[in-house]
C-alpha positions as CSV (number, residue, x, y, z in Angstrom):
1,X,-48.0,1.6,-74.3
2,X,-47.2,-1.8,-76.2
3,X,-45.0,-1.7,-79.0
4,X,-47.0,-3.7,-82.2
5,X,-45.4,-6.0,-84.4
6,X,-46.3,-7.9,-87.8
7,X,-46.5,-11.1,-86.0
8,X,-48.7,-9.5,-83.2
9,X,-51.0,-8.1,-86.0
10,X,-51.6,-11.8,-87.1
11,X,-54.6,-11.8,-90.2
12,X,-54.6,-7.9,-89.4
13,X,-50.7,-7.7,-90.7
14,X,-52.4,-4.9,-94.2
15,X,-54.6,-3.4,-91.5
16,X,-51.4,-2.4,-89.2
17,X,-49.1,-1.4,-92.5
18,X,-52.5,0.7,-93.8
19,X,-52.9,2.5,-90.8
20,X,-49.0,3.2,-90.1
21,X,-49.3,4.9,-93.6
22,X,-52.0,7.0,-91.9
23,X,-50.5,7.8,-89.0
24,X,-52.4,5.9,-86.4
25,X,-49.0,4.0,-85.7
26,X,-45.2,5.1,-85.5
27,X,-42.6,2.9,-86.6
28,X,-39.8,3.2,-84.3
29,X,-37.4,0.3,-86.3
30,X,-37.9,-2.5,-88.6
31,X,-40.9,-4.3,-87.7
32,X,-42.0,-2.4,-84.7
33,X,-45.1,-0.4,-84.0
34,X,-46.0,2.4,-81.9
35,X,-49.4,4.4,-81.5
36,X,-48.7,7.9,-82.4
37,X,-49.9,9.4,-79.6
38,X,-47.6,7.1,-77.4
39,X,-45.7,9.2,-74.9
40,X,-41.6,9.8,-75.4
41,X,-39.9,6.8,-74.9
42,X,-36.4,5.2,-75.4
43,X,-37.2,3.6,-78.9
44,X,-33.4,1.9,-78.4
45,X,-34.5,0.5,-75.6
46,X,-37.9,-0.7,-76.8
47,X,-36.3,-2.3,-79.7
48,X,-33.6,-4.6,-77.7
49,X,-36.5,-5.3,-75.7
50,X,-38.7,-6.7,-78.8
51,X,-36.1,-8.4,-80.5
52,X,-34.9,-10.6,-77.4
53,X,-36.9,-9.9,-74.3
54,X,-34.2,-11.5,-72.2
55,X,-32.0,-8.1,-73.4
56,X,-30.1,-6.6,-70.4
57,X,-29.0,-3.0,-70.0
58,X,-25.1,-3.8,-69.0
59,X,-21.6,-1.7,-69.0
60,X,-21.8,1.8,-69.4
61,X,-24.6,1.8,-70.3
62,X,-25.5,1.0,-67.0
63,X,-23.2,3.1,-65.5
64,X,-25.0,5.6,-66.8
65,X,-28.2,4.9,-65.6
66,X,-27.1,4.8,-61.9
67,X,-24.9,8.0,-62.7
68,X,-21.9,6.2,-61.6
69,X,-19.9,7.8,-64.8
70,X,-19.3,10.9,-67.1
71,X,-19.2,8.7,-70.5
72,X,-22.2,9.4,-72.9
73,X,-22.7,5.9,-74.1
74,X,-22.9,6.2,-77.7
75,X,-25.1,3.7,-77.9
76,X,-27.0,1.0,-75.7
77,X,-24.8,-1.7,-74.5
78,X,-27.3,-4.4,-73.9
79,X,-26.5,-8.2,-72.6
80,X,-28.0,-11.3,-73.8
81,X,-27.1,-15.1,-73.1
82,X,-23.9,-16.7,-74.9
83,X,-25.6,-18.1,-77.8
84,X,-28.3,-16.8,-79.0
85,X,-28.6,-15.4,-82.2
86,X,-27.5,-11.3,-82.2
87,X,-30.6,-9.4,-83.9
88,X,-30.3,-7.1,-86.4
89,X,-31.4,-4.0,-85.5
90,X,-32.1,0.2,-86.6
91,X,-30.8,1.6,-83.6
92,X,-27.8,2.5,-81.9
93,X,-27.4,-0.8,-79.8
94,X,-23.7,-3.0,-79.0
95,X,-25.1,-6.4,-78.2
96,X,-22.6,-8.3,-75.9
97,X,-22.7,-12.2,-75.1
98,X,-22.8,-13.2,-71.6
99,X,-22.6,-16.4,-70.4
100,X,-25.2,-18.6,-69.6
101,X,-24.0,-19.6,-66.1
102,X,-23.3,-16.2,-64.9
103,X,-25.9,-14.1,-66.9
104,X,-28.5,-14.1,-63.9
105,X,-26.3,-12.7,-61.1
106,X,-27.1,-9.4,-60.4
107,X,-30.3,-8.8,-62.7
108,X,-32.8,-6.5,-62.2
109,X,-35.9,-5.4,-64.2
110,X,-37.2,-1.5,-64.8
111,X,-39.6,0.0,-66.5
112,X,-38.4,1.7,-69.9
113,X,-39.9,5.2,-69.5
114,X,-43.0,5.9,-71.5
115,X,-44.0,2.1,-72.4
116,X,-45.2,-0.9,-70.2
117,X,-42.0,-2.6,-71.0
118,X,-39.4,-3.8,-69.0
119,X,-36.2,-4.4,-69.5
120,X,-32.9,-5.6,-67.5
121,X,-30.6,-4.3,-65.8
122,X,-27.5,-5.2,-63.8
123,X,-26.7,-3.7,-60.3
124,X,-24.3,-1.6,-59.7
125,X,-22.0,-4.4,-58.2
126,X,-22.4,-6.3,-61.4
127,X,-21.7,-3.5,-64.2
128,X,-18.9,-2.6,-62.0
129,X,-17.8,-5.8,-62.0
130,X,-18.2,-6.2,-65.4
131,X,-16.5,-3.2,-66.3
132,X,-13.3,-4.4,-64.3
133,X,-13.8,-7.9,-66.6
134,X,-14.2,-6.4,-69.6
135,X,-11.7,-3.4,-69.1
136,X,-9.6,-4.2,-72.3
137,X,-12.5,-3.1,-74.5
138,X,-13.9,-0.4,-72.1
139,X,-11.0,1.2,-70.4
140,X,-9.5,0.7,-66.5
141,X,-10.5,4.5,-65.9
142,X,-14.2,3.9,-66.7
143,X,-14.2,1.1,-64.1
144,X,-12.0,3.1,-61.5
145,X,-13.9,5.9,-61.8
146,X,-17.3,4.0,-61.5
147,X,-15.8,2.0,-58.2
148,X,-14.7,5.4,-56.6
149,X,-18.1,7.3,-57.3
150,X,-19.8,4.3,-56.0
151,X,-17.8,4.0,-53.0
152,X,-18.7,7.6,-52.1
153,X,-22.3,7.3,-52.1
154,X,-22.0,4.1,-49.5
155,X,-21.5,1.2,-51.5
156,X,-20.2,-2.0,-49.9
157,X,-16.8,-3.6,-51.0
158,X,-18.2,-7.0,-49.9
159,X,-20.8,-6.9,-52.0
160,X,-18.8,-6.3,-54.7
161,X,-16.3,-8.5,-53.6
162,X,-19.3,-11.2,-53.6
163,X,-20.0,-10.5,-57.6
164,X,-16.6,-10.1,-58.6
165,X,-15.5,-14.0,-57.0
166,X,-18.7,-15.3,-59.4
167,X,-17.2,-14.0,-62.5
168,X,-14.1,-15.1,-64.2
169,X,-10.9,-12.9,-64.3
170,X,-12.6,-10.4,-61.9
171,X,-11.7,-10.6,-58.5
172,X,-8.3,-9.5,-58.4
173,X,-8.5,-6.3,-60.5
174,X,-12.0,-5.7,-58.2
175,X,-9.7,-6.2,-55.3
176,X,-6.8,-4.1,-56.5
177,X,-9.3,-1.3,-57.1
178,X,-10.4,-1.3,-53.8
179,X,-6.9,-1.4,-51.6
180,X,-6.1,1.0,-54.2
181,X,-8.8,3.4,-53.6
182,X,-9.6,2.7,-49.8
């Protein structure tokens, strides 16, 4: 299912707001349409998508997705390019700024469950990675942890390695991580 908004609607904008009074459509966040009968779907997810389609699952938040940690995000951690504007938004989403240069490596689309959407999503090298850059904010042990689960199931230093050497103030702590844990 698409999501509907005001803009979509065009001359039909009443129409849409009459028939979300209705019932016909669901409004999962400011500006943003559902049909009712829609199945379940991540609405935080569909919203980050809506608002800047270039919105990229990242941090935890990936983590989670590839089970690769115990953390229950508390809310989506979602990527976009350094510089653009941050939306405002109803749900439970952390935007984080990315640069330009660097935003590419390592992204992925998938399907948000229960919609035709897609959104992004970095690979387990890169969230890794970007865990070990950003470890001030999130915590060394989330990253740790993350490497060593990953390791189990087969990962490949060297491609991590490969990530970590594209990213500023990565490499080393990557590389400490993995003497440390091999």
């Amino acid at each position: 299912m698409r999501t509907l908004t005001p803009r979509d609607a065009g001359s039909r904008r009443s129409a849409l707001y009459r028939d979300a009074r209705s019932g016909a459509w669901s409004r999962i966040a400011r500006g943003i349409y559902l049909p009712a009968d829609a199945p379940a779907s991540d609405w935080d997810q569909l919203e980050a998508v809506t608002r800047r389609p270039e919105a990229t699952i990242c941090l935890t938040s990936a983590l989670a997705h590839y089970d690769l940690t115990d953390e229950i995000p508390e809310s989506l951690d979602v990527a976009i390019p350094r510089g653009n504007r941050t939306p405002v938004v109803d749900g439970a989403i952390r935007w984080h700024r990315f640069d330009i240069d660097t935003f590419e490596l390592g992204r992925e689309q998938v399907q948000i469950t229960g919609s035709s959407h897609e959104i992004g999503i970095y690979s387990p090298e890169r969230t890794i990675a970007d865990c070990f850059r950003l470890r001030s904010s999130i915590g060394y042990e989330i990253a740790r942890d993350a490497t060593k689960e990953w390791l189990r199931r087969g990962g490949k230093p060297v491609a991590l390695l490969q990530i970590a050497a594209q990213l500023p103030r990565t490499k080393t702590p990557v590389l400490q991580a993995l003497e440390m844990l091999a």
